[in-house]
MMTF fields as JSON, N, C-alpha, C and O atoms, coordinates in Angstrom:
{
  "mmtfVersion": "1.0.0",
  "mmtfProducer": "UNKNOWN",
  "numBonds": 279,
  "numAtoms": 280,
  "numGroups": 70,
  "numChains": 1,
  "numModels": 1,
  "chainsPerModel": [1],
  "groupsPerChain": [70],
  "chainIdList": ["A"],
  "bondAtomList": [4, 2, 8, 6, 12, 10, 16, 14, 20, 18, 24, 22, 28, 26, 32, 30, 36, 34, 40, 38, 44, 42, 48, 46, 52, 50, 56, 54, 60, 58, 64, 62, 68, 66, 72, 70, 76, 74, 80, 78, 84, 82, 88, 86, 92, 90, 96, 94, 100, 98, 104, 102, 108, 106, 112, 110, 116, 114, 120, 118, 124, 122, 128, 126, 132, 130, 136, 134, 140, 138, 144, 142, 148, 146, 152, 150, 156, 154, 160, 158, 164, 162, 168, 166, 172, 170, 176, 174, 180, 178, 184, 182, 188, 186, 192, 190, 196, 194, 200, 198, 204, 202, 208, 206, 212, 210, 216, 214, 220, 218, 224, 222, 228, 226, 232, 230, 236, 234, 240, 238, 244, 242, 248, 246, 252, 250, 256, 254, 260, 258, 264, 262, 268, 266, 272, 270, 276, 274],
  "bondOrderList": [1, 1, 1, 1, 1, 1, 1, 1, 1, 1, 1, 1, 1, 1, 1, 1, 1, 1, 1, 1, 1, 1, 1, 1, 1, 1, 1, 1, 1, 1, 1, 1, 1, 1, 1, 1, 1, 1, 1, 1, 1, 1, 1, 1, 1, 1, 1, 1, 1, 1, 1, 1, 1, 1, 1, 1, 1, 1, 1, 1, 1, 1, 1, 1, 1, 1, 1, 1, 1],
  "groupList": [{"groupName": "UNK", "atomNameList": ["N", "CA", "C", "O"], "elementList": ["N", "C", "C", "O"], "formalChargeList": [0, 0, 0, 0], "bondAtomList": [1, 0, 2, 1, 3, 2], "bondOrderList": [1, 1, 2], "singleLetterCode": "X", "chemCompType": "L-PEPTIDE LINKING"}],
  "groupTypeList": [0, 0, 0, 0, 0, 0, 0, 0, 0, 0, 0, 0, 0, 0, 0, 0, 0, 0, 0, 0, 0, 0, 0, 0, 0, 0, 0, 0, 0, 0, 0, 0, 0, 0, 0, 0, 0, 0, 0, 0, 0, 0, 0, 0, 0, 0, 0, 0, 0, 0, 0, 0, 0, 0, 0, 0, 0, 0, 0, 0, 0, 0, 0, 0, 0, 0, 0, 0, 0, 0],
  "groupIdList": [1, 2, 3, 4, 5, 6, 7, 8, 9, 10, 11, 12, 13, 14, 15, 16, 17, 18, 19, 20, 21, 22, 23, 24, 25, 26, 27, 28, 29, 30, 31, 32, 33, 34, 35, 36, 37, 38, 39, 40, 41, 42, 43, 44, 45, 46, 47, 48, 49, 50, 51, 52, 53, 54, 55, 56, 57, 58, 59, 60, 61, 62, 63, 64, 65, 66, 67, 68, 69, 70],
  "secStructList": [7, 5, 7, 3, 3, 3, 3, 3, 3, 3, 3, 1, 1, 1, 7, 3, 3, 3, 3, 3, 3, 3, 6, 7, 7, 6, 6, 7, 7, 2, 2, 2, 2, 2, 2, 2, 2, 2, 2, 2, 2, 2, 6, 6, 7, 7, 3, 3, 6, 6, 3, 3, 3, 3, 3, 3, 3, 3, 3, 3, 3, 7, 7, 5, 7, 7, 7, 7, 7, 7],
  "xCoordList": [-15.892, -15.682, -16.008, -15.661, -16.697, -17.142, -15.65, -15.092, -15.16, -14.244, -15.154, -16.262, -14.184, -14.858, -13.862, -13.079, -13.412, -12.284, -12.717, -13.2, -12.529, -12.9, -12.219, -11.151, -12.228, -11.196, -12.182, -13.302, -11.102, -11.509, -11.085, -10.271, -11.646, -11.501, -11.758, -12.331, -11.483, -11.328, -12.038, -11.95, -13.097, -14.348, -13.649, -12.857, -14.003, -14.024, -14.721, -14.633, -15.344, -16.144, -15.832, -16.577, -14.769, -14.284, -14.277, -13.764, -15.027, -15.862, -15.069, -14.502, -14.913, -14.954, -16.132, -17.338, -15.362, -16.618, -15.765, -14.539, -16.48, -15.691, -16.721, -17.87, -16.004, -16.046, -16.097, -15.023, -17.041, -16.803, -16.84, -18.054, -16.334, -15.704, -16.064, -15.057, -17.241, -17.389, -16.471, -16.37, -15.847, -14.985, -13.865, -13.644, -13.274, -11.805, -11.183, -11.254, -9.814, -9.17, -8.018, -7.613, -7.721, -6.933, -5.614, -5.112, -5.127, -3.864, -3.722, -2.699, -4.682, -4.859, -3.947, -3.702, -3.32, -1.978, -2.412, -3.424, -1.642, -1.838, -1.659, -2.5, -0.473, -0.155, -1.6, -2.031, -2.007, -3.385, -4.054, -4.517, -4.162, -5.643, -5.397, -6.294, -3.955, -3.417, -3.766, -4.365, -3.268, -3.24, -4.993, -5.27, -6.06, -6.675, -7.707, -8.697, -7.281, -8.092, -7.494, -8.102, -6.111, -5.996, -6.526, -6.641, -6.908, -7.684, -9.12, -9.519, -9.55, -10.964, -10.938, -11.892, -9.479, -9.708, -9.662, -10.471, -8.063, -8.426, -9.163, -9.044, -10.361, -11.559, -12.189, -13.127, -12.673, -13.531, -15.026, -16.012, -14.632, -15.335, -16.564, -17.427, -16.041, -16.988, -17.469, -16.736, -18.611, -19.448, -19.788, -20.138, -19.688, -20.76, -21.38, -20.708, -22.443, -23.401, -23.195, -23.127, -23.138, -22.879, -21.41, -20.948, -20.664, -19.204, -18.364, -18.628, -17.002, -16.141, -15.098, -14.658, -14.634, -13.373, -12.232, -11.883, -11.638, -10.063, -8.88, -7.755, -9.263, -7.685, -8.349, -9.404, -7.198, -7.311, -6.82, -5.937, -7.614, -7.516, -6.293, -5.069, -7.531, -6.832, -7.585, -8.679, -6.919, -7.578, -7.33, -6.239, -8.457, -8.705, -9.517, -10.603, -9.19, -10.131, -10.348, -9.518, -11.541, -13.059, -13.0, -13.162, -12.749, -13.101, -14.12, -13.998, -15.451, -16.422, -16.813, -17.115, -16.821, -17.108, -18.571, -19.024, -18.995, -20.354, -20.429, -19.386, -21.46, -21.446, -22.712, -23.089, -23.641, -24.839, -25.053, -24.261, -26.552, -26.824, -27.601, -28.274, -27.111, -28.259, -29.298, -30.06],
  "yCoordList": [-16.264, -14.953, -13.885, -13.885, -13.02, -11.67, -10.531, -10.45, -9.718, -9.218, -7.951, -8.022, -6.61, -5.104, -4.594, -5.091, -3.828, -2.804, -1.151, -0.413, -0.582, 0.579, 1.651, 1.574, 2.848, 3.502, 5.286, 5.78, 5.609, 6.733, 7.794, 7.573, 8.89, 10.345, 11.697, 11.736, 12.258, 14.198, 14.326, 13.79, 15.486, 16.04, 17.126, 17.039, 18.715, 19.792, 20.877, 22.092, 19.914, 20.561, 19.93, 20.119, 19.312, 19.494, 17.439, 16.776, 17.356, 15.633, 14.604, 14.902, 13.179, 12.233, 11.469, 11.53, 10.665, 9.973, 8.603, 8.591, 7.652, 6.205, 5.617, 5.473, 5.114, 4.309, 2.997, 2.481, 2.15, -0.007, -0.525, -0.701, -0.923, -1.602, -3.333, -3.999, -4.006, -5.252, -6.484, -6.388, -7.685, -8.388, -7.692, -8.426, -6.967, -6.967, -7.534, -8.585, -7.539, -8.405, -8.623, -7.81, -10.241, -10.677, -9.551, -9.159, -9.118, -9.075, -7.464, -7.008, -6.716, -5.119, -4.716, -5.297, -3.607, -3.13, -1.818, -1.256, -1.299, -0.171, 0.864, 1.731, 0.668, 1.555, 1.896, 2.944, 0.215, 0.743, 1.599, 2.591, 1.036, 1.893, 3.79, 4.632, 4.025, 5.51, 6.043, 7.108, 5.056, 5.951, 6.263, 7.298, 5.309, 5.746, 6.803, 7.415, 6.804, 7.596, 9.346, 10.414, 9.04, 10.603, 10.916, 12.129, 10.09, 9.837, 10.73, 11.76, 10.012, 10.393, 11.676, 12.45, 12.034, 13.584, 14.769, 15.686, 14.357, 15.19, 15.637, 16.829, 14.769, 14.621, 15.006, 15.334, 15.473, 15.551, 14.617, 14.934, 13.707, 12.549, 11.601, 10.768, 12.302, 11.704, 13.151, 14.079, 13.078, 13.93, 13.363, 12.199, 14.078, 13.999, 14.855, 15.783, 15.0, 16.049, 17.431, 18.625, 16.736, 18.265, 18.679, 19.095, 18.538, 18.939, 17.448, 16.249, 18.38, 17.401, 16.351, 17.195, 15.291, 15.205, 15.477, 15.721, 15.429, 16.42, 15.862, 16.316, 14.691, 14.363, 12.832, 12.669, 11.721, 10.482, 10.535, 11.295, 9.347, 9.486, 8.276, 8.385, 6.648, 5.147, 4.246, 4.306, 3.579, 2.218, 1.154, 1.1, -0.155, -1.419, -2.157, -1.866, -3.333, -4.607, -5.29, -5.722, -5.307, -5.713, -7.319, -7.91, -7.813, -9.623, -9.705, -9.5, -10.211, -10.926, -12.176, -12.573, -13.091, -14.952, -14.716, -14.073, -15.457, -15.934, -17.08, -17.704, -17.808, -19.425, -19.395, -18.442, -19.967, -20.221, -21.255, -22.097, -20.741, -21.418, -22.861, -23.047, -23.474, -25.218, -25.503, -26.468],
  "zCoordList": [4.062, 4.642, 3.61, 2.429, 4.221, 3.453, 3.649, 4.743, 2.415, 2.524, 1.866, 1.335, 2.118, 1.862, 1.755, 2.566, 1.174, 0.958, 1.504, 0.645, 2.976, 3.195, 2.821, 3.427, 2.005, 1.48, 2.513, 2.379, 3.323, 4.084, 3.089, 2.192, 3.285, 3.004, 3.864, 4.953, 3.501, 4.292, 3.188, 2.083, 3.854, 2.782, 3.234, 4.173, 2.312, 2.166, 3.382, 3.565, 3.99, 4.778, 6.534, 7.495, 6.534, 7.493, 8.329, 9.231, 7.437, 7.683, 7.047, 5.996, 7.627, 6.691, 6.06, 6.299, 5.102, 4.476, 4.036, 3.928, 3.843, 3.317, 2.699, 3.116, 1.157, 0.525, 0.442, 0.752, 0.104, 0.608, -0.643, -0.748, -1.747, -2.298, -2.001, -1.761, -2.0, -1.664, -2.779, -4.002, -1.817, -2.575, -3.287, -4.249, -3.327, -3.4, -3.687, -3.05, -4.993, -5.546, -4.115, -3.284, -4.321, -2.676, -3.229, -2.175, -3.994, -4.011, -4.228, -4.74, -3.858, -3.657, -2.828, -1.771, -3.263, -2.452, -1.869, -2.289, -0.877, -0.336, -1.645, -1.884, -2.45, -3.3, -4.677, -5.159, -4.932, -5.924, -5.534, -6.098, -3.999, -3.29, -3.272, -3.319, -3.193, -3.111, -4.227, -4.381, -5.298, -6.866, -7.27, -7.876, -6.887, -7.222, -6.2, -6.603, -5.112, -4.357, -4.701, -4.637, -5.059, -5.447, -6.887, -7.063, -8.044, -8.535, -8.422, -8.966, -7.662, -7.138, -6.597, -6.685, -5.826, -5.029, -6.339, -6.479, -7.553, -8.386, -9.068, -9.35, -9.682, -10.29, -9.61, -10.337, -7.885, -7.497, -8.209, -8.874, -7.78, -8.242, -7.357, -7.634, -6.143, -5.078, -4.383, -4.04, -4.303, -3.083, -1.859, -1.66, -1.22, 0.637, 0.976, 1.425, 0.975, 1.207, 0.399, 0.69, -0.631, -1.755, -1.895, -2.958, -0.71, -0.484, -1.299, -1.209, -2.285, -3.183, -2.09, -1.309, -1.754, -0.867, -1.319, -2.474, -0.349, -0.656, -0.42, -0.629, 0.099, 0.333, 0.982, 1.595, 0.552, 1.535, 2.585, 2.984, 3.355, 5.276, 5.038, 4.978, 4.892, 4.828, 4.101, 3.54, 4.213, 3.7, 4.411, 4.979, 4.58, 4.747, 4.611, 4.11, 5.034, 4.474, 5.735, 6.536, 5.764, 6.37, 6.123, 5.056, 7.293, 6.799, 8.087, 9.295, 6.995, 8.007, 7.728, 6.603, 9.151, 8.729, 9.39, 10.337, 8.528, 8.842, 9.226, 9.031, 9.837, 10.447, 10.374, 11.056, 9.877, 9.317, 11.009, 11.433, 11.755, 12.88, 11.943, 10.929, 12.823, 12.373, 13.572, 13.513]
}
């Protein structure tokens, strides 16, 4: 199984935008994912279309199985 960590955001400009994080440590907590997304908002550290984000939306994890056809 393919796992992704989606971390949402509120842009400045009125929009969201999200972050994917491929493979993810299994034992990622809601609380890591908070500390560093406010992180990212104070730093203005991430852009979307020129505009800084401003605040976190959510977070989750994406599990996809693959089955290889024979």
């Amino acid at each position: 199984m393919k796992e992704t960590l989606l971390i949402e955001f509120t842009v400045e400009n009125g929009k969201n935008t999200t972050i994917s994080i491929p493979d993810p440590r299994s034992d990622v907590s809601k609380a890591d994912v908070v500390t560093a997304a406010e992180e990212i908002v104070v730093k203005k550290a991430v852009l979307s279309s020129g505009n800084p984000v401003n605040g976190f939306k959510r977070a989750y994890v994406r599990t996809i199985q693959e089955t290889e056809l024979e």
